[in-house]
Structures are given as C-alpha cells and as structure tokens.
C-alpha positions as a printed NumPy array, in Angstrom:
array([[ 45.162,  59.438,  94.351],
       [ 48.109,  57.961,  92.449],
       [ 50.043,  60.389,  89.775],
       [ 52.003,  58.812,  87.213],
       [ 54.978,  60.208,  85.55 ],
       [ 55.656,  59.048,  81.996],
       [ 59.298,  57.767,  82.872],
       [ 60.725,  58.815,  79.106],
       [ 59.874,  62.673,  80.58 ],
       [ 62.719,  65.082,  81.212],
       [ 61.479,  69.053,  81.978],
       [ 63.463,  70.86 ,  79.13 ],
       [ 63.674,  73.894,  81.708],
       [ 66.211,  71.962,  83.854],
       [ 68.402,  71.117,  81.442],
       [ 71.997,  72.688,  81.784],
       [ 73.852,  72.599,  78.269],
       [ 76.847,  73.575,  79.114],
       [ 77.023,  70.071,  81.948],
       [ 75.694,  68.121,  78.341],
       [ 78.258,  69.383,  77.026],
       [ 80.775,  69.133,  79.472],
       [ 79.996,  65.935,  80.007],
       [ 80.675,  64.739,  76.206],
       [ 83.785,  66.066,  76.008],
       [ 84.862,  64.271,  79.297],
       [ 83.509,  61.355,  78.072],
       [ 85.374,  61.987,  74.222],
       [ 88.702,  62.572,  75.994],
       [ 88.233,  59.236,  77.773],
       [ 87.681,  57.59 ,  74.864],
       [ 90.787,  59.338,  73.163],
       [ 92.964,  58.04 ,  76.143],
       [ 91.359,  54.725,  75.47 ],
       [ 92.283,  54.189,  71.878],
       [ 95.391,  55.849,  72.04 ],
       [ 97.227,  55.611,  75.449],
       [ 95.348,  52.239,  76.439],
       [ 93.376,  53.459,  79.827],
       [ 90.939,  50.384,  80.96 ],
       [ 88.562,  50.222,  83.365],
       [ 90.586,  48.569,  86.138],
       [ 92.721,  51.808,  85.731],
       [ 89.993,  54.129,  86.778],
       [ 89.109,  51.73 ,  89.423],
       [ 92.481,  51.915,  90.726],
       [ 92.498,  56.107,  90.832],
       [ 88.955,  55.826,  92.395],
       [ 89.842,  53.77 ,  95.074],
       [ 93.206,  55.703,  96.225],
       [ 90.951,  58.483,  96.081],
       [ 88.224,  57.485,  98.221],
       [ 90.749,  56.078, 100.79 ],
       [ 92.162,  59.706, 100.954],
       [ 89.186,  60.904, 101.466],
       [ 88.658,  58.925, 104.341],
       [ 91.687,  59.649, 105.726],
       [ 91.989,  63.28 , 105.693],
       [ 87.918,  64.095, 105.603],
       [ 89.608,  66.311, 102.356],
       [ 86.872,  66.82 ,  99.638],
       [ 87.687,  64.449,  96.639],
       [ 88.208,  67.573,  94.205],
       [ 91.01 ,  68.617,  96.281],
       [ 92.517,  64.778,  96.841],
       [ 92.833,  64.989,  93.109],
       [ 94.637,  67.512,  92.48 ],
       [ 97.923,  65.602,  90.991],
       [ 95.756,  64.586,  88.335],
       [ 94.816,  68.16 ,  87.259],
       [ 95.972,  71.289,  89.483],
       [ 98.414,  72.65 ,  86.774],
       [ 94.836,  72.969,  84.362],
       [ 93.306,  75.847,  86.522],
       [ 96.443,  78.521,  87.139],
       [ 95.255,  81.794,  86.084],
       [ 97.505,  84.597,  85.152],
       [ 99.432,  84.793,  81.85 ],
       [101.188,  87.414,  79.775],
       [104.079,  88.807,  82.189],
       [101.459,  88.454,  84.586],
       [102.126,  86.006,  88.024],
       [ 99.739,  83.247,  87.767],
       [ 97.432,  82.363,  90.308],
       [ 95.522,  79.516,  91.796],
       [ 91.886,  78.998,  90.991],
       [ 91.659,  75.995,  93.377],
       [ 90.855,  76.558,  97.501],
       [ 93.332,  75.962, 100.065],
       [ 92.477,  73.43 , 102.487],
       [ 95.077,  74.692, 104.739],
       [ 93.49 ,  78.395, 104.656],
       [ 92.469,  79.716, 108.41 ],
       [ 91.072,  83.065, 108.261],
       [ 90.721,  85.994, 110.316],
       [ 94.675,  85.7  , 110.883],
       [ 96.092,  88.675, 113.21 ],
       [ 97.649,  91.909, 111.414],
       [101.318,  92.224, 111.644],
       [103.542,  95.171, 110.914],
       [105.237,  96.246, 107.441],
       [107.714,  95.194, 108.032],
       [107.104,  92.489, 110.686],
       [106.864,  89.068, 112.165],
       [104.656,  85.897, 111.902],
       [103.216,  84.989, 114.658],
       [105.045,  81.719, 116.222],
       [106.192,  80.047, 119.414],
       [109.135,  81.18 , 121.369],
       [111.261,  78.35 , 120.263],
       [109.687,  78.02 , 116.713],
       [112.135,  75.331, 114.942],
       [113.551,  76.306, 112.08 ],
       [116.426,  78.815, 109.91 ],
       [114.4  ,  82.367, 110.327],
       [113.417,  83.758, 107.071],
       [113.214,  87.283, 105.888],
       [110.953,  87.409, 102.965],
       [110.061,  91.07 , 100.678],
       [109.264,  92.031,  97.629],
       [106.608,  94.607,  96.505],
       [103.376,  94.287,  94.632],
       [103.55 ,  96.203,  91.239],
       [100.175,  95.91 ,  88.845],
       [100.751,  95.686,  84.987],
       [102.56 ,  98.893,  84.098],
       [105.252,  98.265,  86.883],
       [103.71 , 101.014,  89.07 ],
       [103.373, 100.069,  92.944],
       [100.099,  98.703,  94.473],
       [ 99.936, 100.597,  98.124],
       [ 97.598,  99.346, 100.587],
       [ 97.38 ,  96.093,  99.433],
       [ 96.438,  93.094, 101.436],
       [ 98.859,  90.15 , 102.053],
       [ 97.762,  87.062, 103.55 ],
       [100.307,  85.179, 104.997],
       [100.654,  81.23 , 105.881],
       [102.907,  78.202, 105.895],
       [103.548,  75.225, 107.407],
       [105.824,  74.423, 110.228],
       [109.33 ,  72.836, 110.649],
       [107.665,  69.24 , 110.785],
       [104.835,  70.135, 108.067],
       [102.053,  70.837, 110.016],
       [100.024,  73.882, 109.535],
       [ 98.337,  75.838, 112.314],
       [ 94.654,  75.968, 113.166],
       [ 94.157,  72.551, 110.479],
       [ 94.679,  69.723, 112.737],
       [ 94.246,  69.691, 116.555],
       [ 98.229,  69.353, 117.794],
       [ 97.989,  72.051, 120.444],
       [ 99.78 ,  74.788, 118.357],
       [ 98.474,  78.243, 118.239],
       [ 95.681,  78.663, 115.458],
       [ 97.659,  81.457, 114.226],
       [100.932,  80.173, 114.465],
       [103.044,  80.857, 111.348],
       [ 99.492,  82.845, 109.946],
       [ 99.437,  86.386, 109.605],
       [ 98.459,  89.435, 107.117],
       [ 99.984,  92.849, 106.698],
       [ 99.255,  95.939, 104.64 ],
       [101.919,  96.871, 101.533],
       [103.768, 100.648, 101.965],
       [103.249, 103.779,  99.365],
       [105.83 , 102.14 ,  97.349],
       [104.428,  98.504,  97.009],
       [106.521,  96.934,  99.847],
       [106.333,  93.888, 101.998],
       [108.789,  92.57 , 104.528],
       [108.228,  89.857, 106.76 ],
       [110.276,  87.366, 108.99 ],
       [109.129,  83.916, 109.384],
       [111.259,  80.581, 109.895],
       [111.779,  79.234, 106.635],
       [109.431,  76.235, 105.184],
       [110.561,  72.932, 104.446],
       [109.242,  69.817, 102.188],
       [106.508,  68.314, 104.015],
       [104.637,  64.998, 103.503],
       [100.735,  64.991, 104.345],
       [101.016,  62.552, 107.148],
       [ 97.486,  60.968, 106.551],
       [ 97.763,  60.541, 102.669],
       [101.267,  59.244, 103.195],
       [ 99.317,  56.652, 105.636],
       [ 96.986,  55.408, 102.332],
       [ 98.014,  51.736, 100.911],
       [ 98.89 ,  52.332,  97.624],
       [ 99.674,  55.866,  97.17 ],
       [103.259,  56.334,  97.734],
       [103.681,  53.384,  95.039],
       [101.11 ,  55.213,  92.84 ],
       [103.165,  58.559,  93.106],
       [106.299,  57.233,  92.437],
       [104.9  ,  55.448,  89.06 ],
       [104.059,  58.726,  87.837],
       [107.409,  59.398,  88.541],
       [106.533,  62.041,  91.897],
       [107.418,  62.365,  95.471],
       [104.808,  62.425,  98.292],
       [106.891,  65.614,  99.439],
       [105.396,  69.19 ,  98.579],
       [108.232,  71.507,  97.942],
       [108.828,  74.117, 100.379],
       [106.112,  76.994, 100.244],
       [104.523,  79.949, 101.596],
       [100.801,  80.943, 100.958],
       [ 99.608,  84.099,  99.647],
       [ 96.434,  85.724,  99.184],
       [ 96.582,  89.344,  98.028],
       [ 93.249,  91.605,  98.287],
       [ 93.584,  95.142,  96.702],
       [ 90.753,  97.363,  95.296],
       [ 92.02 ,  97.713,  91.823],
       [ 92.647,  94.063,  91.131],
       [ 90.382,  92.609,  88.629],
       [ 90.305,  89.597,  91.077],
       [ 92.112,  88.78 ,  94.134],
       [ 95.326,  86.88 ,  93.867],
       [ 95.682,  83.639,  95.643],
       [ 98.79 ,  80.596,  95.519],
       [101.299,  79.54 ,  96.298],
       [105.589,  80.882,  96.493],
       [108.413,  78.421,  96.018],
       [111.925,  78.825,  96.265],
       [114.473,  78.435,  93.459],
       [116.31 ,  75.47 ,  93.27 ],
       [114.659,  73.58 ,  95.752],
       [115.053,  69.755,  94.297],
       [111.723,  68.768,  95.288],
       [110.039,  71.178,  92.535],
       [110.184,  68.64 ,  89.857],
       [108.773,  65.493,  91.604],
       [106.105,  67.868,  93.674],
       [103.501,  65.211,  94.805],
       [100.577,  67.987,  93.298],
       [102.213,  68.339,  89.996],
       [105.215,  68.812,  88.964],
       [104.382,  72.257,  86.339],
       [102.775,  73.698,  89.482],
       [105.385,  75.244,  90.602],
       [105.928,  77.781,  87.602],
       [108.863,  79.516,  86.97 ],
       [107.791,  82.616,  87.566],
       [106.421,  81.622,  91.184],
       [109.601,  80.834,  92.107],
       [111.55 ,  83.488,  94.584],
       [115.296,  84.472,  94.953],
       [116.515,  82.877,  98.274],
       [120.137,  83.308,  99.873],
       [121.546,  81.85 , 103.034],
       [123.584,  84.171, 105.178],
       [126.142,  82.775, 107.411],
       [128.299,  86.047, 108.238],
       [128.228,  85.671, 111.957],
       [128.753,  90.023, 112.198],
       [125.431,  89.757, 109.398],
       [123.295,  87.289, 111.53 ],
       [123.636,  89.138, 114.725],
       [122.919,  92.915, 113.24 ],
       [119.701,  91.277, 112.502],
       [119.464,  89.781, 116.159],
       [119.443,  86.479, 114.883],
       [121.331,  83.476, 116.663],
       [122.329,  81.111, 113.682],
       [122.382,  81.51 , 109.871],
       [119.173,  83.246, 108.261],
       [117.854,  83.221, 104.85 ],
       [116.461,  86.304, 102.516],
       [114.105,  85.711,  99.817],
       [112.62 ,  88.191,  97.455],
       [109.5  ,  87.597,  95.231],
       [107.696,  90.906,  93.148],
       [104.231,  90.161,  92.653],
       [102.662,  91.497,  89.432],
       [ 98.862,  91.465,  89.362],
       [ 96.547,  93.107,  86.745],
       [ 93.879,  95.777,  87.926],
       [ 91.107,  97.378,  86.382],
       [ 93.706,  99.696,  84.331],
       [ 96.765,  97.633,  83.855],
       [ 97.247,  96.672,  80.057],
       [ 96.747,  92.954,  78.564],
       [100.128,  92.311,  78.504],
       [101.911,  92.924,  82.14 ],
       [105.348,  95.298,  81.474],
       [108.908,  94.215,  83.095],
       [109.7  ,  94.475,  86.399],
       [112.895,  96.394,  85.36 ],
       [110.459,  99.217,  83.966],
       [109.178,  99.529,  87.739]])
C-alpha cells in the first residue's frame, strides 16, 4: 500500500522559531550588505570556496575555518570582567598531566625556545583570591606546532599541562615562550594568503598561550586565549584582529642580567610575564572591582 503525503504539509510541532527567525535576520543582514556595501554572489562564492578548501586541508570543521569572519562576535566577559572564548579549541588535548604550583610544562630536553616564566593569580569579582582553581595549560611550539594535534613524533603532552592555584590565588609556571605561528595547511590553500592580506591580515597568529580555568564558584568555566603586549602581530592576527582584547593582553619583560638568568638556572636570556585573571562566581557583583582593590 502506497501513502501519500500532501507535499504543501509541514508538522507545526517541528518547527523551531527561534532558527525562522534566525534565519531572517541572516538573510536581512545580507541584504543590508547588499544594498549598502555591494556584496554579490560571486563574493560568497569566493568565501565558500576558500572555505571548503580549508576544510579539506586541515579535516577542521567549517565553523572553526571561519572564524576571521566572526570570532570577535562570541567573547564573553564584560564589565571589569576578562572576557572569554565561547568558541572550541581545535588544538585542545585533554587529560594533560598535573604539574606543580609553581612548576614546569612538560617538554623535551632540548625544547627550542627563550624559557618563559609566566604568574599571575585568579581573583573573582570583588578582587578576593580564587584558591584551588584549575588551570589548563597549552601552547604551541618554537616552529608552531602543537602537541598531541598532528602526528610529528612529539610527546602528546609536550608544552600541555594543568596545575592547581595556592590559598592566595597564585599560579607560576615555566614554559619556553610562544612565537607567531602560521597553520601550515591553511597557509598551503590557493587563495588564502591573498584573501587575508585584502582584508588587510597576516596568516600569522600572534604569540599565545591557552587557558582553561575550572573552579566551583565560577558561574561558567573560563576558556581563551593570553597574548603578550606589544607583540606586532596583534593587529593583523589572521583570526581577527579585536580578538586579542586589551585586557587579554599580559605584562612580558626580557631579562638579560647574566647574574639574573643563572639564579634561575637558566642558560640564556628568559622572559617573565604576568596576567591576573578576573572571573565572576556565583557571588561576585555585576560589575568586576579593580585589581588594585585585591
């Protein structure tokens, strides 16, 4: 027996307004960008197919190859508060070993790269210390690879790590410092270093290091990303050049003393660089107070 469906039918019960209505307002602020900025077709097109080469070059999920086009939109975090990332890593690994507080990434014995001591301490909205908190810890190596991503016989957890804040908020790590870094395989795309520079960006990331903090008071978990100030490559960031807020910028000095380097059994010049997060908890007010009232 044969059933026919009347093809004009559409089960109200399955209808999601707020995709209807999503969906208009993309559609309006195409339309807007049409009339007023004079997007065509062919200029889609063009986007479209960068993107799906990407994609086939990295295996990356399109929402993440497209992030240029919209990753300053979804920062959480406002109001004295540091703002946070609402977009996945790719480059995430977890299970990453626990190190000491304070301590050292894990890394190879001849680890390229100026060593880094990084600190700071994790304060929630009424500048009072957030003990026990959990600080995920990852970056890239010397030549822009990251650990455990690609298979390039490096240790999973090399330059990956996670330790546990003191009773006064503290963290203190050493690490070898990052550097800008080109994804190899989107850099390998016809097209897209041409595309970048048009929009007047770099295929360079600024230098960074990964966070994701975990704490029981937080009203959600903070996850993103820590530049360092001044670093040229902040304004032409291939992602987006607001991504890199002010306020997730840290301090960073370069210490050449050579009595300085080896007290801290280093061989060469190190750098420091200090970063306070502030992160609002179940109790912290709307607006996040100083970090001088810590």
């Amino acid at each position: 027996m044969t059933t026919i469906t009347d093809p004009s039918y559409v089960d109200p019960a399955r209808i999601n307004p707020r995709a209807v209505r999503l969906l208009k307002a993309f559609k309006d602020a195409l339309a807007r960008l049409r009339d007023e900025e004079g997007l065509t077709f062919d200029d889609l097109n063009t986007v479209a197919g960068l993107l799906q080469q990407m994609q086939a070059a990295t295996g990356a999920p399109l929402a993440l190859l497209a992030m240029p086009l919209y990753s300053e939109l979804f920062q959480g975090g406002q109001d004295g508060y540091t703002p946070s990332d609402d977009v996945d890593s790719p480059t995430f690994v977890p299970g990453s070993p626990r190190i000491d507080n304070p301590g050292t990434l894990p890394m190879r014995p001849d680890e390229p790269g100026t060593p880094l001591i990084a600190s700071g301490r994790v304060l929630d909205g009424n500048g009072q210390p957030l003990a026990g908190a959990k600080l995920d810890i990852y970056h890239a190596a010397n030549n822009g690879n990251y650990s455990g991503v690609f298979d390039d016989s490096v240790p999973t957890y090399n330059l990956r790590g996670h330790l546990l804040t003191d009773a006064d908020g503290r963290y203190r790590f050493t690490t070898i410092s990052p550097v800008a870094y080109a994804e190899p395989h989107v850099a390998a795309v016809d097209g897209v270093a041409e595309a970048a520079a048009a929009v007047g960006r770099s295929l360079y990331r600024p230098a960074h290091i990964h966070y994701e903090l975990h704490h029981p008071d937080l009203v959600t978990s903070w996850r993103g990303e820590i530049y360092f100030r001044g670093d040229p490559v902040i304004p032409v960031d291939f992602v987006g050049p607001k991504l890199a807020h002010p306020a997730l910028q840290a301090d960073t000095v370069l210490h050449e003393d050579p009595t300085d380097i080896a007290a801290h059994g280093f061989q060469s010049p190190y750098r420091t660089a200090e970063f306070d997060f502030i992160l609002k908890t179940r109790t912290s007010p709307d607006t996040a107070a100083p970090k001088e009232a810590a």
